[in-house]
C-alpha positions in Angstrom: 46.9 7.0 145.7 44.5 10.1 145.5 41.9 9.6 142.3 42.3 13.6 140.6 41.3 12.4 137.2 38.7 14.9 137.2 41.0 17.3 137.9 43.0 16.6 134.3 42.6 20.1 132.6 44.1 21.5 136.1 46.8 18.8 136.4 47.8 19.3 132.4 48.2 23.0 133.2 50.1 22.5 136.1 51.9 20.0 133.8 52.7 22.4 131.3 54.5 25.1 133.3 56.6 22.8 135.0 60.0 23.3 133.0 62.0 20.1 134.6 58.8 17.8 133.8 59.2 19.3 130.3 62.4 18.3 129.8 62.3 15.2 131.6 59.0 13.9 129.1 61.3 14.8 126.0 64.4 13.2 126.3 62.6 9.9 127.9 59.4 9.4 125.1 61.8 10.5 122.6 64.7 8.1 123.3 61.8 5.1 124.0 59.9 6.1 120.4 63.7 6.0 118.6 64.6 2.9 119.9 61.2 1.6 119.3 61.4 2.2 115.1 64.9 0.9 115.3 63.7 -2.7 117.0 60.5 -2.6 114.5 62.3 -2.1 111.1 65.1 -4.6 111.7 62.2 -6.8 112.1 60.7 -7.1 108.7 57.6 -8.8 109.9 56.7 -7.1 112.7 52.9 -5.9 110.7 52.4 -9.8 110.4 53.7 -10.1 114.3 50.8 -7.3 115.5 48.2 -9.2 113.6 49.3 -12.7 115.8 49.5 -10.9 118.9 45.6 -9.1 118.1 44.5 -12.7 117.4 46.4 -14.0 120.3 44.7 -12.0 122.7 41.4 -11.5 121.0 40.9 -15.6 121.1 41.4 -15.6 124.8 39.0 -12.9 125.2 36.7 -15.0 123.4 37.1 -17.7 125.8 38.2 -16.1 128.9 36.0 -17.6 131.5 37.3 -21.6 130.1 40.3 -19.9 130.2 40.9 -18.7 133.4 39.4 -22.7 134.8 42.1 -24.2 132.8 44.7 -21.7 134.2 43.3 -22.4 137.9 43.1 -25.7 137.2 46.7 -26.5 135.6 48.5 -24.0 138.7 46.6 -26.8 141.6 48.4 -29.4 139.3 52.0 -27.8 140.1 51.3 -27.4 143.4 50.1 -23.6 143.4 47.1 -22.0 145.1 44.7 -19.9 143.2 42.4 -17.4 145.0 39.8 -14.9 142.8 39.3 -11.4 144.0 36.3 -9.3 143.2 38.1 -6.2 143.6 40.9 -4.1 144.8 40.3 -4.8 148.8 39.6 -8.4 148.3 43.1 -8.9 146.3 44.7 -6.9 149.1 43.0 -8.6 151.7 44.1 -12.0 150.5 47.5 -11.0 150.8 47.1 -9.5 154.0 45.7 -12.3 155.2 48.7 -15.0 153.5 51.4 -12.9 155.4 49.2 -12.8 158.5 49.4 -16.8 158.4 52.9 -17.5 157.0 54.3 -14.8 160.2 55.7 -12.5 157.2 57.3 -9.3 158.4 59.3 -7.7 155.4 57.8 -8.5 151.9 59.7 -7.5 149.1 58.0 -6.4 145.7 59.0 -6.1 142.3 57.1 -3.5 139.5 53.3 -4.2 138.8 51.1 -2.0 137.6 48.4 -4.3 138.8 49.5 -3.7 142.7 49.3 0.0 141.7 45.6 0.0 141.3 45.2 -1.9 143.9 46.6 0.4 145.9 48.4 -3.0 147.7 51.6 -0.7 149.8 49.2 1.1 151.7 47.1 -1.5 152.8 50.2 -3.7 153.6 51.4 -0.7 155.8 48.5 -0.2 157.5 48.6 -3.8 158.0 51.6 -4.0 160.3 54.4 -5.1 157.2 57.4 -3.4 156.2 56.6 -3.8 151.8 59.7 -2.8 150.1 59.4 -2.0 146.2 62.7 -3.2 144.4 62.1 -2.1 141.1 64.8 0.8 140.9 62.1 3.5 139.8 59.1 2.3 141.9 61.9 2.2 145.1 62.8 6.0 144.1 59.1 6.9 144.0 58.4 5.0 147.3 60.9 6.3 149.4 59.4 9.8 148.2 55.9 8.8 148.8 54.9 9.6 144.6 53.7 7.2 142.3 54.7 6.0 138.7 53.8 8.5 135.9 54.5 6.2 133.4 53.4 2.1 132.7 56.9 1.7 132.0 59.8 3.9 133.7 57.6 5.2 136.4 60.0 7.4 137.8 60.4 9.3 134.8 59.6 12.9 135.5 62.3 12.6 138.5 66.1 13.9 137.8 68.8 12.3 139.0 69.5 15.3 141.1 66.2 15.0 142.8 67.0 11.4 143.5 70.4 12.1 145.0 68.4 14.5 147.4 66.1 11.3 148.2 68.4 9.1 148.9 70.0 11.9 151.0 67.2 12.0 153.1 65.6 8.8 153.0 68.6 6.7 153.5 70.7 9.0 154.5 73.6 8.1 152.0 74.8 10.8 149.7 76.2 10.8 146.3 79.6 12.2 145.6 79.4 14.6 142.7 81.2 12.5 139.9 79.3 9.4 140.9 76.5 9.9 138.7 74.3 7.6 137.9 76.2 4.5 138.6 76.7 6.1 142.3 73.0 6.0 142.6 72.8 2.4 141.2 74.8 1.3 144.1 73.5 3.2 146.4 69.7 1.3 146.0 71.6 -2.2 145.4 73.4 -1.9 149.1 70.2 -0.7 150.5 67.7 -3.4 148.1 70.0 -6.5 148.9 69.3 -6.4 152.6 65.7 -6.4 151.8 65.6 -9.1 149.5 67.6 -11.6 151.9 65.4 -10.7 155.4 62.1 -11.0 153.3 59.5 -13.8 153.9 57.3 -13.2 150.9 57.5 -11.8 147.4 54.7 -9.9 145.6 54.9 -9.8 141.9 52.6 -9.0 138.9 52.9 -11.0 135.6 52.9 -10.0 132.0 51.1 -13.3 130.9 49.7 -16.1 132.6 49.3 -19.6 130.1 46.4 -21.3 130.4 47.4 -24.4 129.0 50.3 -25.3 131.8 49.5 -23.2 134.2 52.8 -20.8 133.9 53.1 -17.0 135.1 55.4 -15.2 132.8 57.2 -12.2 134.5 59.6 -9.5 131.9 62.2 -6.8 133.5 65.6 -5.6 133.0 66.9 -5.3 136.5 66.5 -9.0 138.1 64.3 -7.5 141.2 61.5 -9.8 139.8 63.9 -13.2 139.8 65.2 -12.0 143.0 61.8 -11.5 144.5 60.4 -14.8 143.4 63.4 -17.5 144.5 64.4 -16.3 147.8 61.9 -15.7 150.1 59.9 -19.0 150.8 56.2 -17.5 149.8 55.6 -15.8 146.5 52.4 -14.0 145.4 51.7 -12.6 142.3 48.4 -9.8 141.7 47.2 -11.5 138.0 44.8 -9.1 136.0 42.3 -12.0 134.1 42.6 -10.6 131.0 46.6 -11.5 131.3 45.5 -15.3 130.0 47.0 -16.2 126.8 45.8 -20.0 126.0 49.0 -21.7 124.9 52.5 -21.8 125.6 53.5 -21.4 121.8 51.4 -18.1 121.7 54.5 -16.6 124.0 57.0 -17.2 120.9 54.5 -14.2 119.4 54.0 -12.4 122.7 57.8 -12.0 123.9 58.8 -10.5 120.3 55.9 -7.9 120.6 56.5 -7.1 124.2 59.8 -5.6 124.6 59.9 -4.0 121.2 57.4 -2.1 121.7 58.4 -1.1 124.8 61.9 -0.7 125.2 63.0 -1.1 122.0 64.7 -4.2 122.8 64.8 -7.6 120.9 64.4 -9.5 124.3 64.0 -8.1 127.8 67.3 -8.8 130.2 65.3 -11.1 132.1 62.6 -13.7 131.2 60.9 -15.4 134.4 58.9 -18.3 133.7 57.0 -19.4 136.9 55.2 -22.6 136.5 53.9 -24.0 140.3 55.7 -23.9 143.5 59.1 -25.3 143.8 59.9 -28.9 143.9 62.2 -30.9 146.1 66.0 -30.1 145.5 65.0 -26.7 143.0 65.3 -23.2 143.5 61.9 -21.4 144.1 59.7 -20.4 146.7 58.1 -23.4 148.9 54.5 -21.9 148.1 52.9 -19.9 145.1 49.6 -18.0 145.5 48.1 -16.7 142.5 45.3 -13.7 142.8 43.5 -13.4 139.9 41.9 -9.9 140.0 38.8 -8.8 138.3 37.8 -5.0 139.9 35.8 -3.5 137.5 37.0 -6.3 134.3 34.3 -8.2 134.0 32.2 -5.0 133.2 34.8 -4.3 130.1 34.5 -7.7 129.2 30.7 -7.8 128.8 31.0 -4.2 126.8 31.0 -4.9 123.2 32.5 -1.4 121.8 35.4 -2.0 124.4 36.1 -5.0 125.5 39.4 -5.0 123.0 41.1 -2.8 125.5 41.6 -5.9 127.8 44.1 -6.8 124.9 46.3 -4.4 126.0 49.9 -5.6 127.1 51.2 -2.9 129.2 54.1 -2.0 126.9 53.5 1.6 127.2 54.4 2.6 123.7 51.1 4.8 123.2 52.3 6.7 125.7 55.6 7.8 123.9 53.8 8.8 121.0 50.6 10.6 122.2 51.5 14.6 121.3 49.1 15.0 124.7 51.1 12.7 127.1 54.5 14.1 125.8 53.3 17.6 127.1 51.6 16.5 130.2 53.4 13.3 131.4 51.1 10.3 133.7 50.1 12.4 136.6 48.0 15.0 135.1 45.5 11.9 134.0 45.3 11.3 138.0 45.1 7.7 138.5 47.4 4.4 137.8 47.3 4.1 134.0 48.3 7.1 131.9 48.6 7.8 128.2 45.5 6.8 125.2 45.0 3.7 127.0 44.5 4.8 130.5 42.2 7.6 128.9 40.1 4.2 127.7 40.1 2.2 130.9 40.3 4.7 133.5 37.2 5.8 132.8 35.8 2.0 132.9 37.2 1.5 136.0 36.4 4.6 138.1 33.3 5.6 136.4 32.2 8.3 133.6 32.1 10.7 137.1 35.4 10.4 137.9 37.1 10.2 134.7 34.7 11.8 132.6 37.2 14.6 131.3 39.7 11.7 130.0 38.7 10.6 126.9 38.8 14.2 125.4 42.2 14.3 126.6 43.5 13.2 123.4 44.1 14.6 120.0 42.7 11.6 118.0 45.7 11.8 115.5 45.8 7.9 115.3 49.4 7.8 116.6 48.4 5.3 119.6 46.9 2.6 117.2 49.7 2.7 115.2 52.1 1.6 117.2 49.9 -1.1 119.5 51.6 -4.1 119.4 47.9 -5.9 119.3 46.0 -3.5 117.3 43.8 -1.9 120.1 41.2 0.5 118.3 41.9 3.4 121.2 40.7 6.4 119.1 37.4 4.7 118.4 37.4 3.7 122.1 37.8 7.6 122.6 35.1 8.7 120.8 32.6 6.0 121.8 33.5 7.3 125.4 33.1 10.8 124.5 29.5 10.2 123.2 28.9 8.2 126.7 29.8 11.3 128.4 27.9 13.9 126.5 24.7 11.4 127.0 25.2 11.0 130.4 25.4 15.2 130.8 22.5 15.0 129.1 20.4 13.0 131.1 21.8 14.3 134.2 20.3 18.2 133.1 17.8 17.0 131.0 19.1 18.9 128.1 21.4 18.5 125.0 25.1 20.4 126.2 25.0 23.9 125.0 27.8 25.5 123.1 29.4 28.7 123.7 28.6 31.5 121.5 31.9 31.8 119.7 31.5 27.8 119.3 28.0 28.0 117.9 29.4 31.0 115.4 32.5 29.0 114.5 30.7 26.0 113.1 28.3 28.4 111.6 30.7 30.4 109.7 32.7 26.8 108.5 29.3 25.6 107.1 29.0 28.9 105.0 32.5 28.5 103.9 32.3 24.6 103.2 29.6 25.2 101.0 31.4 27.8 98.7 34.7 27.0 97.6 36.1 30.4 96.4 34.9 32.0 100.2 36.8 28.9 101.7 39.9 29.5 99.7 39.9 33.8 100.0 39.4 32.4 104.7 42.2 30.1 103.9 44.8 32.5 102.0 44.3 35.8 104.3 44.0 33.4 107.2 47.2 31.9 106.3 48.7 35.3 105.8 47.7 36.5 108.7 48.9 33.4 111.3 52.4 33.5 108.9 52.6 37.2 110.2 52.8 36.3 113.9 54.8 33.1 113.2 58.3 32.8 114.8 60.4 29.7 114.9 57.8 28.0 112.9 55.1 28.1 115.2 52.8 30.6 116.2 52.7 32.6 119.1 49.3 33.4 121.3 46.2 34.3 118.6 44.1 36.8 120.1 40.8 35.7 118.1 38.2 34.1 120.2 38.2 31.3 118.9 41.9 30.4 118.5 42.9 32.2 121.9 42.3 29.6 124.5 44.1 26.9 122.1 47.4 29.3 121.2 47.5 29.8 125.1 48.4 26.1 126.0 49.3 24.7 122.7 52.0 25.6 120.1 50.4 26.2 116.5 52.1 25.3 113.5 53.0 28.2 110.9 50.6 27.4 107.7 53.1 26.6 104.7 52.8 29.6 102.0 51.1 27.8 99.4 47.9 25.8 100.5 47.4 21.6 100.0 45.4 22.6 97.3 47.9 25.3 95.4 50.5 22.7 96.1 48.6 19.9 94.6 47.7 21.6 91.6 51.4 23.0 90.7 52.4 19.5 91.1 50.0 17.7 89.0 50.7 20.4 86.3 54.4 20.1 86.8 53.5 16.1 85.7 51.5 16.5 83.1 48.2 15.2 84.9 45.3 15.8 86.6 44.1 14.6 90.1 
């Protein structure tokens, strides 16, 4: 895919006047954050669970490189192959290079977001291989040369009207008009189920790989990742490093926080644990070839303010709860991984140059940490980022950034203010008179002051309650009998 994640305030305005995208982002992040708070408070001790999982993951970040020796060392055991790519060619090369050997011609491929940033379809293609994608989303998005837009349903700013139209013209089937849905289903299965029984190899990614025996552990709802690993005779799976978790028993924490967070589901439909290639008499492909793919990880790992974000699961609940992604969706952030945490490690991974607008792309409400299934600090990730970019502007002209004039004035003016509380509190009432004026539908419409004008033309701003915290605190604490 095409980097644009310096392009991000272009692509969010883009975003913003799309009306379909709009709709699209609300019913999906709302439905995934309901579900989410349902699955979390029928599980009374889900706060304890988050602190397991952060330790889980933090303790294999600690020993990550005995880790991953032990992982390589336990898949030889079982018969597997292990190969370890530098970056995003080498990973795709190996593959490549497997199929090229094993006389592979169709390759089936179930959802990873790992083969996303590789980029792995479009060097298969080019390679001479017909790479199918079976996960339904990531098949919809294929057929109409996009990519995901979100970790989890990547096909989510697509309706099913404009997938009827793809299927139309891709595989030329068409949906009767009270198929819905379901029509579409079977539409992909038909086409899918030819693909999986002519394919020679499998591609997968993995949620976790265990150290301790050597196992791959693969989550989905559909059964295109059990599919794609037990009937073609070659699987290969595209393993980030920081997937390790050292023990078998730490999955018993792992595969409650996983699916909660993300789908709001107690367990995922399917489970897949992969350990080694198949033995005589079982199911399973005849070899297993495991890439274990650094490009650009090592350089997290060996960054002390930011290393945590190799904790991160892939869930994709930060995303349904950022206000910023719920107006702008994944491809206004321009590369694989969307949301607060791709504002943390794109940036890592493409540079400060490329994805130097990204970490400001976020409202720093807290929102994203609170839901984090293993505790990832992302808004102090965001800010340590944001003073990385200011420095590096700053070297790069040789000056300190400037401010505008209406900036310089507004912090000016709050400082004067701030230091005299009945000034601050005759701003606050005519300003909240004022904005309460224009408000309709409690928000307010575009504010024509400087300094409000360019955040009223994008954003929707609240109407201010008629009584201030501060009024509101005080007629309380009288109305007790106390003071604050």
């Amino acid at each position: 895919m095409h980097v644009t994640s310096d392009k991000f305030s272009k692509n969010a305005a883009d975003a913003l006047h799309d009306p379909f995208l709009q709709g699209a982002l609300q019913r999906a992040t709302g439905k995934f954050v309901n579900e989410r708070l349902r699955a979390v408070a029928e599980y009374p001790g889900f706060e304890a669970l988050r602190d397991q999982g952060r330790a889980i993951k933090q303790e294999a970040l600690d020993r990550l490189p005995e880790l991953l020796e032990q992982f390589e060392e336990k898949v030889i055991e079982r018969g597997g192959f292990v190969h370890w790519a530098r970056d995003a060619h080498d990973a795709n090369q190996i593959a490549i290079n497997l199929a090229r050997s094993e006389g592979v011609k169709v390759i089936v491929k179930s959802k990873s977001m790992t083969t996303e940033e590789t980029n792995l379809n479009h060097a298969l293609t080019e390679a001479g291989f017909e790479a199918v994608e079976t996960d339904l989303g990531e098949y919809i998005l294929q057929l109409d040369d996009d990519y995901p837009s979100h970790i989890l349903a990547p096909a989510i700013h697509k309706t099913k009207e404009q997938v009827a139209d793809i299927f139309d013209r891709r595989l030329h089937e068409k949906n009767p008009p009270d198929a819905g849905i379901p029509g579409l289903n079977t539409i992909a299965r038909r086409a899918l189920r030819t693909k999986f029984l002519s394919a020679q190899m499998g591609i997968t990614g993995a949620n976790f790989a265990v150290a301790e025996t050597g196992t791959i552990v693969i989550v989905e709802n559909e059964g295109n990742a059990a599919l794609s690993t037990t009937l073609p005779k070659i699987h290969v799976a595209f393993v980030g490093i920081e997937k390790i978790v050292p023990r078998f028993n730490d999955l018993a924490v792992m595969l409650k926080l996983l699916p909660r967070s993300a789908t709001g589901q107690r367990m995922s439909s399917y489970t897949n644990f992969l350990t080694g290639a198949a033995r005589a008499g079982e199911e399973g492909p005849q070899k297993l070839h495991i890439i274990l793919l650094d490009n650009g990880r090592t350089k997290i790992y060996a960054d002390e303010k930011l290393q945590g974000s190799l904790r991160c699961i892939r869930c994709g609940a930060c995303l349904n709860v950022c206000p910023v992604y719920q107006k702008v969706g994944g491809h206004a952030y321009g590369w694989v991984y969307p949301g607060p945490i791709g504002a943390v490690i794109s940036p890592q991974y493409l540079g400060l140059e490329r994805g130097h607008q990204l970490p400001f792309a976020s409202s720093l409400c807290g929102a994203c940490y609170e839901v984090c299934p293993v505790k990832i600090e992302i808004p102090h990730m965001l800010l340590e980022l944001r003073n990385r970019v200011v420095e590096e502007n700053t070297k790069a002209t040789g000056r300190p950034a400037k401010r505008t004039f209406f900036e310089a004035l507004s912090f000016q003016l709050f400082a004067v203010a701030a230091r005299r509380p009945w000034l601050w509190g005759l701003g606050s009432a005519i300003g909240r008179r004022l904005l309460r004026s224009k408000a309709s539908g409690g928000t307010v419409g575009k504010v024509e002051l400087p300094v409000l004008r360019k955040w009223t033309s994008e954003r929707d701003l609240a109407a201010p309650a008629e009584q201030s915290f501060l009024e509101q605190w005080k007629q309380r604490s009288g109305s007790k009998g106390g003071r604050a």
